[in-house]
C-alpha positions in Angstrom: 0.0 0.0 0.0 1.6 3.4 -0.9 2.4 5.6 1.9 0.7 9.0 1.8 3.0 11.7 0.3 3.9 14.8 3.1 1.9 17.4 2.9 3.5 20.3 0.4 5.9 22.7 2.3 3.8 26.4 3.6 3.7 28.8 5.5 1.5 27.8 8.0 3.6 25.3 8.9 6.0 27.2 10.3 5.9 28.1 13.8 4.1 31.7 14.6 7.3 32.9 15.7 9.1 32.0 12.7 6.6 33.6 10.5 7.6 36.7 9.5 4.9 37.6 7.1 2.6 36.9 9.6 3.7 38.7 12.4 4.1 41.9 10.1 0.3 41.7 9.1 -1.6 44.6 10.8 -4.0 42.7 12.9 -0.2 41.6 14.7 0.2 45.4 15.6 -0.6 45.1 19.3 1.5 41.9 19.1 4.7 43.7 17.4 3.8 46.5 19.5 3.9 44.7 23.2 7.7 43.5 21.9 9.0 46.6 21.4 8.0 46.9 25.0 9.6 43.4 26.5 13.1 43.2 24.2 14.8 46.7 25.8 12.7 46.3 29.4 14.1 42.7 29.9 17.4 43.3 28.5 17.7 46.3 30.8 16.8 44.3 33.5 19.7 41.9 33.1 21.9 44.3 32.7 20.9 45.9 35.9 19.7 49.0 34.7 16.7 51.0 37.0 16.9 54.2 36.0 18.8 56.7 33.8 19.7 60.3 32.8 17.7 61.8 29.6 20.3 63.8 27.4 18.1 65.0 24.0 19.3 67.4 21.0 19.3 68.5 17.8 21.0 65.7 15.7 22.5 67.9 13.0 24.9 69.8 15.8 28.2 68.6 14.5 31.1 66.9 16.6 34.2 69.5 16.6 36.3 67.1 14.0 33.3 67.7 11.6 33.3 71.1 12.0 37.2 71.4 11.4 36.5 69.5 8.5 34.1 71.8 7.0 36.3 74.9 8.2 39.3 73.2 6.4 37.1 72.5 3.1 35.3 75.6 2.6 35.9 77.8 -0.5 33.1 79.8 -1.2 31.7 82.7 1.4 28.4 79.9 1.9 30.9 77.8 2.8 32.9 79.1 5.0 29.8 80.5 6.8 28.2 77.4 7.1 31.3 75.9 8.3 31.4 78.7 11.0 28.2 77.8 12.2 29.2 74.2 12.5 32.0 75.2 14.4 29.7 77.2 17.1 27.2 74.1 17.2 30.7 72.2 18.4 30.8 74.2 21.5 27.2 72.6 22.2 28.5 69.1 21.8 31.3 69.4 24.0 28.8 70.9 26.8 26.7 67.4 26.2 30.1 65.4 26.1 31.4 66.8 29.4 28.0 66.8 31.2 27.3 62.9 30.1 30.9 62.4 31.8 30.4 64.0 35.0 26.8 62.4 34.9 28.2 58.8 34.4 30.7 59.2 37.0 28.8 60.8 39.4 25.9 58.9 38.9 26.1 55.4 39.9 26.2 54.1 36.6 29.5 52.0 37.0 29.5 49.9 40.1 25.8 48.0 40.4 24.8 48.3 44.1 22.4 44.9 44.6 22.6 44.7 41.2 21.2 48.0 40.1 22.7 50.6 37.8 21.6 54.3 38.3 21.7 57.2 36.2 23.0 55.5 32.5 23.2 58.2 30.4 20.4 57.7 27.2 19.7 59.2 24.2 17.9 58.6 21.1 20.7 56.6 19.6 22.0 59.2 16.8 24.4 61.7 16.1 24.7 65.0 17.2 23.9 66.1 20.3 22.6 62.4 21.0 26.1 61.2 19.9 28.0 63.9 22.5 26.4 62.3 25.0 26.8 58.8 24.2 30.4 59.5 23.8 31.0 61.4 27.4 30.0 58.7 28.9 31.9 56.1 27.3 34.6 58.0 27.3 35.0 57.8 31.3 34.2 53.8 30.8 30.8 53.9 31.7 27.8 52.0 30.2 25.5 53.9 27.8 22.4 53.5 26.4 20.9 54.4 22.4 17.1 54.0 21.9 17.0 54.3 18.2 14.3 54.8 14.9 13.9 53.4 12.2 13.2 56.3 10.0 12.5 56.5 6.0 16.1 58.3 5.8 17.7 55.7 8.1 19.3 57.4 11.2 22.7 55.6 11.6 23.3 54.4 15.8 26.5 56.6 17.0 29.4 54.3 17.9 29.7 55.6 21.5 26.8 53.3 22.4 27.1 50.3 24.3 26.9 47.1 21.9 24.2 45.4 24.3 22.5 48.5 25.0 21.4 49.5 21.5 17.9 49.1 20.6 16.1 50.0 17.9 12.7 51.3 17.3 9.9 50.8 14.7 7.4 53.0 16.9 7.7 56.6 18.1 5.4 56.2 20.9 7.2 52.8 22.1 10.5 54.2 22.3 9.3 57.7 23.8 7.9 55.3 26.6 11.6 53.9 27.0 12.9 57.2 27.3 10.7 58.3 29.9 9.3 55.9 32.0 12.9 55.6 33.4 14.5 58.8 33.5 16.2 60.0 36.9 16.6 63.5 35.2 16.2 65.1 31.5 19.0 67.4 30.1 18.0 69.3 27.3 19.8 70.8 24.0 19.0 72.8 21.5 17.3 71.3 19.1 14.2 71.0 16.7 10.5 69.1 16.4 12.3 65.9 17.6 13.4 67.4 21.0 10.4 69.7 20.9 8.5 66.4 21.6 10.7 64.2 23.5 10.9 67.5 25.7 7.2 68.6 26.2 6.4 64.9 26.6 8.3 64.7 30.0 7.1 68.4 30.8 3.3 66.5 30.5 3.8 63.8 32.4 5.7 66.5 35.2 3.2 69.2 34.9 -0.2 66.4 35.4 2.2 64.1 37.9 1.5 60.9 35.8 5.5 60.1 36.6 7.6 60.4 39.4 9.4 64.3 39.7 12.2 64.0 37.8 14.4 67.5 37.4 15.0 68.8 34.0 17.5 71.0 32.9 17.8 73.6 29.4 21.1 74.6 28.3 21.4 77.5 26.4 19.1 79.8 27.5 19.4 82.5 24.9 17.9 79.5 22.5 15.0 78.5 24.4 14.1 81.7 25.4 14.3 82.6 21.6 12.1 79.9 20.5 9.4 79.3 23.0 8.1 82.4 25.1 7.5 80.7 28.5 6.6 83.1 30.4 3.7 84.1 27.9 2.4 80.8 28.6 1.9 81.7 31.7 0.8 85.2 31.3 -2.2 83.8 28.8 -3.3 81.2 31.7 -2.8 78.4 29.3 0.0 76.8 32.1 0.0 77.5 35.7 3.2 80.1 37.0 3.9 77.5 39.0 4.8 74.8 36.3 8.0 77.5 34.9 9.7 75.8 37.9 9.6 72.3 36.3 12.7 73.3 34.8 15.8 75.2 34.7 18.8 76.8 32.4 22.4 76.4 32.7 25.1 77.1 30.5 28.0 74.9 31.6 28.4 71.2 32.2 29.3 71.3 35.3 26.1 73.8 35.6 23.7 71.1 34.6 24.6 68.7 37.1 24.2 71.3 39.9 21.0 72.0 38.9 20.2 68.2 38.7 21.2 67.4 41.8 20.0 70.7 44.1 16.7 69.6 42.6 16.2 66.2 43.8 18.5 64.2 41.3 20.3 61.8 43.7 23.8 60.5 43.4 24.1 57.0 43.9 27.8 56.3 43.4 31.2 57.2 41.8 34.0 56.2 40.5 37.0 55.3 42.4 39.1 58.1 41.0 36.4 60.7 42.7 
């Protein structure tokens, strides 16, 4: 008697977790979606970490070798201006470097105390401003975090990041939760839409006290105060007076972490060189 033939190879014999296609139709959204939640929180976990410092910026500030670059190149008046311009933006990035350093040694990020790692510096994963920070603190040796996008014009991971610590994101609002839901403290630099949201996301959950108080600091005043008239909030009613203490300015690195601490960001460790 002939044996039956196999049945012919398809997808839907594959395991659901093998299937690709299938967990990329949309009905898998919420699916997809509560990954993007487990991978970093778990991995986090084993790597001890339980809370972290916020740094956010403008990705097109450029790292002083790029601007020496440009300074070096330029030709034509556009040029060179533009190349001036990268040079100021420099000065920014060494302000984020410096602060992520003092930050990561200051912090508690290097030596686990049962277990747990406070005060990681985090950004968004790119370059820029994200990248400054990302390098201060591996610069001093500590471990650093990149929560990254996929975008349409891919946005590359910096390579200050910690290898194990890089995630990346297919949803805004799934790697905005990351960000926050962990953050010790939120540093701020100048920057556009991006860090226009990232920013008055943590100012919501501050201002309506759906997270725990978490300071946050500006630098560079002279840009904020250029771009957003805060006090006018206020004046029109639409935010309480009250709420314009939910942050601060500072101008220095070592400015930043003043304000940070004064305002409830606490220390948990150093390094033995401090």
């Amino acid at each position: 008697m002939d044996e039956p033939n196999s049945p012919p190879a398809s997808r839907s014999s594959l395991l659901a977790v093998e299937d690709t296609e299938f967990l990329l139709r949309d009905e898998m959204r919420a699916i997809r979606f509560g990954l993007e939640y487990a991978k970093p929180e778990l991995e986090l976990r084993d790597w001890g970490i339980r809370s972290t410092i916020i740094v956010f910026g403008s990705a097109r500030v450029a790292s002083p070798e790029q601007a020496e670059a440009a300074v070096a190149a330029a030709r034509t008046d556009t040029e060179r201006t533009r190349a001036e311009v990268m040079r100021k933006q420099a000065e920014l990035y060494q302000i984020a470097r410096a602060f992520a350093g003092i930050a990561a040694r200051r912090g508690g990020s290097f030596a686990p105390k049962n277990r747990w790692r406070d005060n990681v510096i985090a950004t968004g994963g790119g370059p820029g401003i994200m990248e400054a920070a990302n390098r201060g603190a591996h610069e001093v040796g500590a471990p650093t975090i990149g929560f990254n996008i996929t975008l349409p014009h891919e946005q590359a991971p910096n390579p200050y990041i910690t290898p194990q610590l890089y995630f990346r994101f297919h949803y805004f609002a799934m790697r905005k939760m990351h960000l926050a839901m962990r953050a010790n403290a939120l540093a701020v630099f100048p920057g556009g839409f991006g860090t226009f949201d990232e920013l008055f996301e943590v100012l919501t959950l501050q201002q309506t006290r759906k997270a725990p108080p978490a300071p946050i600091v500006l630098f560079h005043e002279s840009y904020w105060r250029k771009v957003i008239n805060f006090d006018a909030l206020a004046e029109e009613g639409v935010i309480a007076a009250e709420d314009l203490k939910l942050f601060e300015f500072a101008e220095t690195a070592e400015d930043g972490w003043a304000s940070l601490t004064r305002r409830g960001l606490r220390a948990h460790g150093a390094t033995p060189t401090e």
